[in-house]
Structure formats: structure tokens, C-alpha cells
C-alpha positions as CSV (number, residue, x, y, z in Angstrom):
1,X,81.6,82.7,71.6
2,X,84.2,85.3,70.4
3,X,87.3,86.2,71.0
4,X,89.1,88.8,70.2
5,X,93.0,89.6,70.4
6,X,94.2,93.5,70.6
7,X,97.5,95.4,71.3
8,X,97.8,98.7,73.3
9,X,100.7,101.0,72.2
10,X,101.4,102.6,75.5
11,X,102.6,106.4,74.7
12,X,103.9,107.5,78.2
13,X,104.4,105.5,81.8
14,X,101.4,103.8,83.2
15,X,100.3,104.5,86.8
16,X,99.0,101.1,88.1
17,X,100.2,100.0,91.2
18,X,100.3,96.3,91.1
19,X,101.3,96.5,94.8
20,X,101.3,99.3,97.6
21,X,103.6,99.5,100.5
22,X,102.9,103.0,102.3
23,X,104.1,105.5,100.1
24,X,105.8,103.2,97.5
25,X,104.3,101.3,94.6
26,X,105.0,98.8,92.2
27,X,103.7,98.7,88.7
28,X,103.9,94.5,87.4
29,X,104.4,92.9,83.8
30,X,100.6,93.0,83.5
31,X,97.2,95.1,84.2
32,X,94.6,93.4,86.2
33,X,91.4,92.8,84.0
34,X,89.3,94.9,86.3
35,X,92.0,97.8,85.6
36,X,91.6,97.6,82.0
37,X,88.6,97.1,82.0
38,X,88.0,100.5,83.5
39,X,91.0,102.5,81.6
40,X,89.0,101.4,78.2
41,X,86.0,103.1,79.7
42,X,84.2,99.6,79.1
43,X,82.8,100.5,82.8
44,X,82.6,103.9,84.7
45,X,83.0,104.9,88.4
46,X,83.2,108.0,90.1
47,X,86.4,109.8,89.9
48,X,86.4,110.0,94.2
49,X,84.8,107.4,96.7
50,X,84.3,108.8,100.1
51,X,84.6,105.5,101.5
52,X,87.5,103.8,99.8
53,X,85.5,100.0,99.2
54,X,84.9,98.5,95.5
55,X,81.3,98.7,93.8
56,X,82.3,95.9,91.2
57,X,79.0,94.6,91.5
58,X,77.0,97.5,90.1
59,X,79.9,99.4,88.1
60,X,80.5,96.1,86.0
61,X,76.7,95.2,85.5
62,X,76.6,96.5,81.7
63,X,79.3,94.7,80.4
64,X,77.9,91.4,82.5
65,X,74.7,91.6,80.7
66,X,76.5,91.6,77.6
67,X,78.5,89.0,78.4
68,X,81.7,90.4,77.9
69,X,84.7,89.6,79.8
70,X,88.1,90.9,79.1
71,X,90.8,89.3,80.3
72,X,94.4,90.8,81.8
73,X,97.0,92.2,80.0
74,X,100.8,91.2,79.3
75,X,103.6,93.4,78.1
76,X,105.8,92.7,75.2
77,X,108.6,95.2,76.4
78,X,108.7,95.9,80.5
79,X,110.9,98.8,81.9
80,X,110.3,99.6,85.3
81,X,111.9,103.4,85.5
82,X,112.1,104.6,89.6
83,X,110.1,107.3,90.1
84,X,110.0,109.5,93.6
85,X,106.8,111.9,94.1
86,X,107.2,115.0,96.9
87,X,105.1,113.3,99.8
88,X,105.5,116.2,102.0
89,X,102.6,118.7,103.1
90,X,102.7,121.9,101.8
91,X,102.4,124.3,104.3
């Protein structure tokens, strides 16, 4: 087995919601290894789902028959700046 150890210089915010409520989200002090997984284009989906449901399965098959795993990440530095998006329809 191998192992190996990177770091990520992050250049601007990251938009991962660690938790949703409504219209509210929360980023956490780590990305899930799923999300990373996906961000380092290590698996692909499409960019819209008309069904919103997971295809894990499938989309992660090519990295399972490698074997490759990779694991969560942890930040070195958190800032959690509040941020409000315009939720109101355009009309």
C-alpha cells in the first residue's frame, strides 16, 4: 500500500456546505472525501441531475478499480466569513 500526504493552497472561499438549513449553509473545518474527491476531478458527474439522488456507485467505479481511496481533508487556518446571497425571484 501507499500513501500519500498533499496540501491544497486554497486561493479564494470554498463553497461546500457541510450542512444545509433552507436557504443557509455552513461550510465545516473539513471537506468530505467524496467532495474532494470530485473537486480534484479524480471522478466526474454531470454538472445537473434531474432527480437530485447520488450515483456514487457508478461515478466512483474508476477510482475503485484502482484501488484508490482518498480520505477527508482538514484545514490548517479556518475563517468562516458570513456571506448573504439575493434569494429573491427576479421578476
Amino acid at each position: 500500500m501507499e500513501i500519500y500526504r498533499g496540501r491544497l493552497e486554497l486561493l479564494d472561499y470554498v463553497f461546500f456546505a457541510t450542512m444545509e438549513r433552507g436557504k443557509v449553509y455552513e461550510t465545516g473545518a473539513f471537506i468530505h472525501n467524496y467532495a474532494l474527491t470530485y473537486a480534484m476531478r479524480l471522478a466526474s458527474a454531470p454538472y445537473s441531475h434531474l432527480i437530485q439522488e447520488p450515483h456514487y456507485e457508478e461515478e466512483l467505479r474508476p477510482l475503485n478499480e484502482q484501488g484508490l481511496y482518498i480520505t477527508r481533508a482538514g484545514s490548517l487556518i479556518v475563517g468562516h466569513p458570513m456571506v448573504q446571497f439575493n434569494t429573491i425571484a427576479e421578476g
